[in-house]
N, C-alpha and C positions, 0 to 999 in steps of 0.2 A: 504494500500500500504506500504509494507516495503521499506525504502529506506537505501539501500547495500551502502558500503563504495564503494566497486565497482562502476563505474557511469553507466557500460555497462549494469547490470546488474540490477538497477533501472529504465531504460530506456527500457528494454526487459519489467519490471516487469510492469513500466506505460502502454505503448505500449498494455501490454495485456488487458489492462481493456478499452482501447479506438485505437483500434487497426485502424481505420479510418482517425487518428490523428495523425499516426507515422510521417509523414512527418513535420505537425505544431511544435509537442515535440521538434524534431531535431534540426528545425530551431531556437525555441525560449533560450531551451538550448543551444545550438549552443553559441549563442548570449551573453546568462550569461558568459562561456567559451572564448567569446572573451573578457571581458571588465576585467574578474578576469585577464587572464595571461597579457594583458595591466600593471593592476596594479602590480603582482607580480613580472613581469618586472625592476621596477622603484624604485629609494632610497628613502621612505616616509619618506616626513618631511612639515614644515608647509606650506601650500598653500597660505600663506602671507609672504613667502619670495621669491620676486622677484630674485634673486640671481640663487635660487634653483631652479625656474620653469626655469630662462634661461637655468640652465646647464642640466636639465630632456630634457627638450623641441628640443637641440642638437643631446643630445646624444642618444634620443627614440623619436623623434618626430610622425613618425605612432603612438605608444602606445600614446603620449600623446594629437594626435589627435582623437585617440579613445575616448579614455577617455572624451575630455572635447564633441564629438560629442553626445555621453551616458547624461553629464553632465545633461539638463536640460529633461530628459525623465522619465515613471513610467515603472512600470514592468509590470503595465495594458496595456499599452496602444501598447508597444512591446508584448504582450502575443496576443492580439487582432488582429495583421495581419498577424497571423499566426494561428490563433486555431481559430473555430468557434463552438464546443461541448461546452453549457454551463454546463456541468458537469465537464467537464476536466479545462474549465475556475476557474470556484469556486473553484478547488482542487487547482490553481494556486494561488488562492485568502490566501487558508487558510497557501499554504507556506511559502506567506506572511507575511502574520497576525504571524505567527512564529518569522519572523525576525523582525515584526514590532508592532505588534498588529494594523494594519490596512491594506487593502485589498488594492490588487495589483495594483490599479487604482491609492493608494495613497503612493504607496511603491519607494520612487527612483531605479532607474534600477541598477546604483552602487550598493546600498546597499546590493540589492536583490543577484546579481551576486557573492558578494563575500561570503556573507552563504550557498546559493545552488550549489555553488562550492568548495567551502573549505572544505566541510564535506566530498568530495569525495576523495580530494586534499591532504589533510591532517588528515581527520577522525574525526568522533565525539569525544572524548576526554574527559576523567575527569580526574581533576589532585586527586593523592593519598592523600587521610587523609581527604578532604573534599574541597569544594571550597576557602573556609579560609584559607587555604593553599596559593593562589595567595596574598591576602592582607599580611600574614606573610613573605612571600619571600620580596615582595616591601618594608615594615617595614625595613625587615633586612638591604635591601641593601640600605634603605638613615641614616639610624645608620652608617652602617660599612663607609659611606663615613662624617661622622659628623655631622650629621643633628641630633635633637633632635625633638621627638612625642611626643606631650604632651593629654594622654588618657582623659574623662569624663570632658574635655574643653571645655566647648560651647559656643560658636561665638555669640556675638547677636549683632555686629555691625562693620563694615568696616569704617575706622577714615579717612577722606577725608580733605584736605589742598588746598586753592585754585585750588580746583577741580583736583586733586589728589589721587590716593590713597597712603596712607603712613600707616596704621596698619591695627590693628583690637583690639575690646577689646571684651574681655568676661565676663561671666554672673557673677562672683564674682569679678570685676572689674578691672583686670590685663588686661595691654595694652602690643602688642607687638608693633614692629615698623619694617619696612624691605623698599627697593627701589620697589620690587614687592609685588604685593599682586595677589595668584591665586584662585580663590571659581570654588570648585568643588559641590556646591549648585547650584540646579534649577536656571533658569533666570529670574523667576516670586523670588524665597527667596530671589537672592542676590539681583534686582532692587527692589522689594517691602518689605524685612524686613530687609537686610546686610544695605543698603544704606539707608541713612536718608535725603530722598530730597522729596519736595512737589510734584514735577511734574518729571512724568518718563524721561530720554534721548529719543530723536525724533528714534533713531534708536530701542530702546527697544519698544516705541511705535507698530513702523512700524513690528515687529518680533509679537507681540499679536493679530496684526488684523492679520494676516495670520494664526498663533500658537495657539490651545489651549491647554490644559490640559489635555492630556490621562488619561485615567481611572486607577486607583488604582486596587489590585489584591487582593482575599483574599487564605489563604495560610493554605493549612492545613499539619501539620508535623504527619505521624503514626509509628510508631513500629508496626512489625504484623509478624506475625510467618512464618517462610520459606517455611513451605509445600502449602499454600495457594496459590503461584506461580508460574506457571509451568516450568519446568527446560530449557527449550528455551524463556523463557521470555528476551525480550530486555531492554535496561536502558531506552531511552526515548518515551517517547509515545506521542501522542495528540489527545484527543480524540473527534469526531462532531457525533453529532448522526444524523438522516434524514434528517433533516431540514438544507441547508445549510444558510439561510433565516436568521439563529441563529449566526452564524460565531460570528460577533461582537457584537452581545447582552451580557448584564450579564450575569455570569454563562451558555453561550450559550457553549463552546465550556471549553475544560479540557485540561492544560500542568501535564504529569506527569513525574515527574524521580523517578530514583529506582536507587540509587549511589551504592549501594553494591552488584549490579551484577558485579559490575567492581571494589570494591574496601571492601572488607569483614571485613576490620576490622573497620569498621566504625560501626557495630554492633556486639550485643554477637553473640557467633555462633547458627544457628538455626533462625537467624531473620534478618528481611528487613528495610530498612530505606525505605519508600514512601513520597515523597515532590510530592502535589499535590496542583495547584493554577489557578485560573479562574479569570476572571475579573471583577470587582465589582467598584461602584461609592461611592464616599461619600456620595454623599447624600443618599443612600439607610440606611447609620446608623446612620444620626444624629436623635438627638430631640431623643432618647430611654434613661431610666431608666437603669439602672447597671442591673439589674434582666431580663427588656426586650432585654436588648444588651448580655448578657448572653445567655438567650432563644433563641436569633435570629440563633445565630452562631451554634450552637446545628442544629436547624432544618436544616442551608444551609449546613452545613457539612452532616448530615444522607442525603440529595438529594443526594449530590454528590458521598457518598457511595453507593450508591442504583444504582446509571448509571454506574459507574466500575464494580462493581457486575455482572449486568445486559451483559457488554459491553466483560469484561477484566478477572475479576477472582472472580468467584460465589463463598459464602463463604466468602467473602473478611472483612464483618463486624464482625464474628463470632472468627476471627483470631488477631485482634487487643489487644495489648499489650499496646499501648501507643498514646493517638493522644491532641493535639494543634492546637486550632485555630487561625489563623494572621488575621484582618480586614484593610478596609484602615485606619484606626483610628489606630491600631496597625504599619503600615508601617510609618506612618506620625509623632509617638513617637521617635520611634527605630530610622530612616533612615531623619527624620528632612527635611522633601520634603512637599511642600506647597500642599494641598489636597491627598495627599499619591503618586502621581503622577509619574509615570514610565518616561517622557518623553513628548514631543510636538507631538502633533496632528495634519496635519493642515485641518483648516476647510472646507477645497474645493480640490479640486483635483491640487498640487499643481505639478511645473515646476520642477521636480527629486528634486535636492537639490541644487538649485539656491535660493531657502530662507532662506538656514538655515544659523546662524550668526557662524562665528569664533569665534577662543581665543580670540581677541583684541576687547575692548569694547573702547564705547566712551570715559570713564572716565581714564586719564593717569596712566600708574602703575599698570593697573589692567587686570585680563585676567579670562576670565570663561574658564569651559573645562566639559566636561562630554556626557552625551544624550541631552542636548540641545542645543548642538554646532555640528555646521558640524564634521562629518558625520551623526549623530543622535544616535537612540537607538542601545542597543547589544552591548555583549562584545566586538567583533572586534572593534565594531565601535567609540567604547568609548576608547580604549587603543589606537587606532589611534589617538581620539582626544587628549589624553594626550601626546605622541609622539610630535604631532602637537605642541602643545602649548609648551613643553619644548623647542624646534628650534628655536619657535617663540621669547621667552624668553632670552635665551640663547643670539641670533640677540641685544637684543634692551640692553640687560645691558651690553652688551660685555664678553661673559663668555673667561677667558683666561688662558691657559695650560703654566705651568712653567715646561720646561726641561732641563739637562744640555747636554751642546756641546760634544762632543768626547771626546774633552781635555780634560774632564771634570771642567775645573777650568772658563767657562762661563757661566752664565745662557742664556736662551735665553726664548722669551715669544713669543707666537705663538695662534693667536685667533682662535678657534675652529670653531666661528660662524662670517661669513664676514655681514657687514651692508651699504647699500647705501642706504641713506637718505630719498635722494631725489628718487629715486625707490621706497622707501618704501612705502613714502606718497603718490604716484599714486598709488602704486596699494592698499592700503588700503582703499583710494577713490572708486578705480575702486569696490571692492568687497561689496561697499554699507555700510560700517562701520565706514568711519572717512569724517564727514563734513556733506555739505547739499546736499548730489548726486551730484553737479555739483566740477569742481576741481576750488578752491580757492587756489593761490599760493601766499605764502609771499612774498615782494619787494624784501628778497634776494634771492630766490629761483629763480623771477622770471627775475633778473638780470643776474645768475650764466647763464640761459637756454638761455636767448634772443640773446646772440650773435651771434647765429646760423642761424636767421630768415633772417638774408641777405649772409651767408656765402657763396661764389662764391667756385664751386666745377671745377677745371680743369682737364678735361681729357686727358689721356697720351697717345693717340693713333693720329694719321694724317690720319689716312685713312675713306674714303667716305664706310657707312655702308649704307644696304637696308631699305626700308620703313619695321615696323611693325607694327602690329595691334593687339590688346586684345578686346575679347569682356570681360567685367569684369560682375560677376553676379550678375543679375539682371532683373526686373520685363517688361523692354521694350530695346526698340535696339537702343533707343534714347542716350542712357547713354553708348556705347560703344565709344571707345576714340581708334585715331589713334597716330603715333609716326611717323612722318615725318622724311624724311632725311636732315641731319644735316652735317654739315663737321667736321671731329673729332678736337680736339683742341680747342672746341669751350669754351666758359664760359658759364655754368647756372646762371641766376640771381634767389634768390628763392625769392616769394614776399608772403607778410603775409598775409593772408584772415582772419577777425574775423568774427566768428561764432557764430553770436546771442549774446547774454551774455556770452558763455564760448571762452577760449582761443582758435586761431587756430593756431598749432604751426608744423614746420616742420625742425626737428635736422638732420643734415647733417654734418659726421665728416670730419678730414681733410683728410678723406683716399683717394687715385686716385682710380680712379672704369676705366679699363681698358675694353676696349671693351664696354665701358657703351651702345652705341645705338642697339646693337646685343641683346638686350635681352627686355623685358616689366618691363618698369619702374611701379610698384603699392607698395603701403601702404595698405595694408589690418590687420585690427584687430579685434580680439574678445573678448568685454571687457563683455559679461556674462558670457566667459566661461575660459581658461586659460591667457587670456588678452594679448597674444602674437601670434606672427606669426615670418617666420623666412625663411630663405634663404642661400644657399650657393654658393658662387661666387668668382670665382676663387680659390678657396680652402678654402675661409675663410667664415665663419660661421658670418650672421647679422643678426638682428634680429628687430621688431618692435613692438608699445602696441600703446592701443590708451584709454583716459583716458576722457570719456563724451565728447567727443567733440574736443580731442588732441592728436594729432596721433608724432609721434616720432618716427626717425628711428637714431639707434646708431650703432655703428663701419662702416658700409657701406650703401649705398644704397641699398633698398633690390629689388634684381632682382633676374630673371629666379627663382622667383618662380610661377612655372605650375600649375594650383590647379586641383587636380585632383577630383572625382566626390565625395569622401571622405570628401574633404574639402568644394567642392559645397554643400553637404549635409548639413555640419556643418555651413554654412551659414543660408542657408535657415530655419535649426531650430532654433535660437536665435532669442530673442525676439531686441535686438539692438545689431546691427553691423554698426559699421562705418567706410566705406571705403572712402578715399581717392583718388579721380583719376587724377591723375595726367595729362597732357594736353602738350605735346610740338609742339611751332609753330614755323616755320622756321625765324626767323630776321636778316641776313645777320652771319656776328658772334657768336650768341647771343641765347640765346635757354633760354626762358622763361617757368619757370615752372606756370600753375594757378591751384592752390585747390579749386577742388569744395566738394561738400561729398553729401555722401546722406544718408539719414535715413531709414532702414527699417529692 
């Protein structure tokens, strides 16, 4: 199957090979389609700044309820209620395995969406002179801003201070020192060889029983004469032979590029550059002699020749000018990844990408960033997460821009990145990375918030409103809650409920909520997915998070909001949502609110 930059036009060309299935295709593409232009929608920046999901969640909230509805889904499992051909399935599987090296069951549907639409979106793409070309541009640009690279450096240890991090020293014994420290190493290198502690962090634990180890690649580089491939030859390929059984086996399935179809000076004139790489484990090379690890590499490479030949371009051996073999032994030297390792695996079919950890790690100071931080593996995915964790950074040390006034004879200092504190540490809780899952607040924190828990809200209306009614969603008709009529001008009393061991808390600012009984009073949140929800009432935009157990509504009460089947969806697929329902019963002036919640 060729897939055309065209989308109309790969979709014709699938179509024809499963023409039974047009309908499924459409729909599941379809799908991908909705979740990329969600994303392309939206300003990317790190999804541990509360700040920033408020003002996304505003000003795109559709895309950003897409998006977190997507949030905990595979591309299997969206492929699967729409396609039923398991040939056309496996083909889906192997799109996958492209973007992920694992099969579509275990591919987040984000992830998936933004590769099998990007290529169409923006096109397959190499950059001129070679891919070293992207690491030299980024070089340039942190030189040209002051920063200094220091080449053949090698890290062997992150210098931690009352559980801090505060440097790094390296292997001929120079220490640096900085307020951040960010490792762009695995999360098995930097918790098991950067850091030097007996026992892992509970959160790094809880990331390995989910995560393992993907398989290392072995990587063959050729020189081979121009005439050997035919003059419509395309740059990338992938090649499966019958068996699709093989997909994720070693050496089951072949990535090949050819960069000098699209970029010729990367070779003399008259020749090809072929990068061809398959997947391969370490343990298939250890325990071998230099002479048998020699021999080995020899034999896997002539296999691999032998199936392009056979597959791609006959002749293909006979034409070779120049070839090198990579092992994961080889990647694990060069690229300094703990078993030559591309990225996290997880061991089970897992919830999209509600496991994968952020930039912010337990340890203060410190931030990972690459393929094993949300979003995961791939270039997209990884220059996201670098994105990410710059914002995130940026936030927590106060990055601040010096400009002068008109006048020019003022300066004036202006923070690029805004930080609320106490925002931060809920939702750094909420996302499973800071604390023990449940929210622990310190005496001030939890003195700054409490005043709110009895705060009497007056309404600025005198007039007698109708009875309303909300069925709120959920599993029985038990759990639907009425709203009595009330005389306006009344007082709320809000009364605190504790919930279990965690906080139950209900913030209520000092704004008048007009019209308050015309509409359905609820707290609704969703703390696996963008940990907010929101509302607009009377022109102004409130919003609410709920944080294990503690629900929070800031600027106004949140009302008239209507959830529509979107939102009902996005319920029902989370694994915990905790709603809040609110309860008013009539008492002469007096209108008590009680929180109940319910778990499910």
């Amino acid at each position: 199957v060729r897939v055309h930059r065209e989308y109309d036009k790969f979709i014709e060309e699938l179509t024809s090979y499963f023409p039974h299935e047009k309908d499924g295709i459409l729909k599941f593409y379809g799908e991908c389609w909705k979740i990329f232009n969600a994303l392309n929608s939206l300003e990317l920046k790190s999804l541990e700044e509360p700040l920033y999901l408020f003002g996304q969640f505003f000003q795109k909230p559709l895309e950003c309820l897409t998006l977190a509805y997507y949030l905990p889904q595979n591309a299997g499992a969206i492929a699967r209620k729409y396609i039923q051909d398991p040939q056309l399935l496996s083909f889906i599987d192997a799109e996958c395995f492209i973007v992920s090296t694992v099969n579509a069951l275990q591919t987040p549907m984000i992830n998936a969406s933004m590769v099998l639409c990007d290529r169409h979106f923006g096109g397959i793409n190499y950059p001129l002179g070679g891919v070293g070309g992207i690491a030299k541009s980024l070089a340039k640009g942190l030189v040209d801003q002051g920063s200094q690279i220091l080449y053949k450096a090698n890290v062997t240890s992150i210098i931690t201070e009352q559980g801090k991090a505060v440097g790094v020293r390296l292997s001929d014994g120079r220490e640096f020192f900085a307020k951040t420290i960010i490792s762009n190493a695995t999360r098995w290198d930097t918790f098991g060889k950067l850091i030097k502690q007996e026992t892992l962090p509970k959160e790094e634990e809880n990331f390995q029983k989910v995560y393992v180890k993907a398989p290392s690649f072995l990587s063959i580089h050729m020189g081979v004469k121009a005439e050997v491939l035919p003059l419509d030859t395309d740059c990338h390929h992938f090649v499966l032979e019958n068996n699709w059984t093989d997909l994720e086996e070693p050496y089951g399935s072949i990535f090949l590029s050819i960069p000098t179809i699209l970029d010729s000076s990367l070779a003399p004139e008259g020749r090809h550059i072929l990068h061809i790489f398959t997947t391969s484990s370490m343990d298939d090379w250890k325990g071998l002699s230099r002479i048998d690890y020699e021999a080995k590499k020899q034999v896997v490479a002539d296999e691999i020749i032998s199936r392009l030949e056979k597959k791609l371009f006959p002749g293909l051996r006979s034409a070779i000018d120049f070839i090198e073999v990579g092992t994961p032994k080889t990647h694990r030297r060069y690229l300094a990844r703990d078993e030559g390792t591309y990225g996290p695996m997880p061991r089970s079919i897992p919830k999209g990408l509600l496991g994968m950890p952020f930039n912010t790690t337990s340890i203060d100071g410190l931030y990972c960033v690459g393929d094993s931080c949300f979003p995961g593996q791939g270039v997209i995915a990884v220059a996201f997460s670098g994105v990410m964790c710059a914002h995130r950074v940026a936030a927590d040390i106060g990055k601040l821009e010096l400009s002068h006034s008109i006048a020019g004879n003022c300066l004036q200092v202006e923070r690029l990145e805004k930080k609320s504190p106490v925002l931060d540490a809920m939702l750094l809780r909420l996302l499973g990375w800071k604390g023990n899952g449940f929210v622990t607040f310190t005496k001030d924190i939890y003195e700054k918030l409490s005043f709110s828990l009895s705060y009497l809200v007056q309404t600025s209306t005198t007039a007698n409103h109708p009875c309303k009614s909300f069925l709120f969603p959920s599993k029985s008709k038990s759990d639907s809650h009425d709203v009595a009529p009330v005389c306006g001008g009344a007082l709320a009393s809000i009364h605190h409920h504790h919930l279990g061991p965690q906080l139950g808390l209900l913030i209520i600012s000092r704004r008048y909520c007009r019209d308050l009984l015309q509409n359905t009073v609820l707290v609704v949140a969703f703390p696996a997915a963008l940990g907010l929800c929101g509302a607009y009432y009377d022109g102004v935009a409130s919003f609410g998070f709920s944080v294990h157990g503690c629900a929070f509504v800031v600027d106004s009460i949140i009302t008239l909001f209507w959830l529509s089947n979107l939102i009902l969806d996005l319920v029902d697929s989370l694994e915990r949502v905790m709603v809040l329902r609110p309860r008013f019963i009539c008492q002469s002036q007096k209108v008590q609110v009680h929180l109940g919640s319910s778990l499910f």
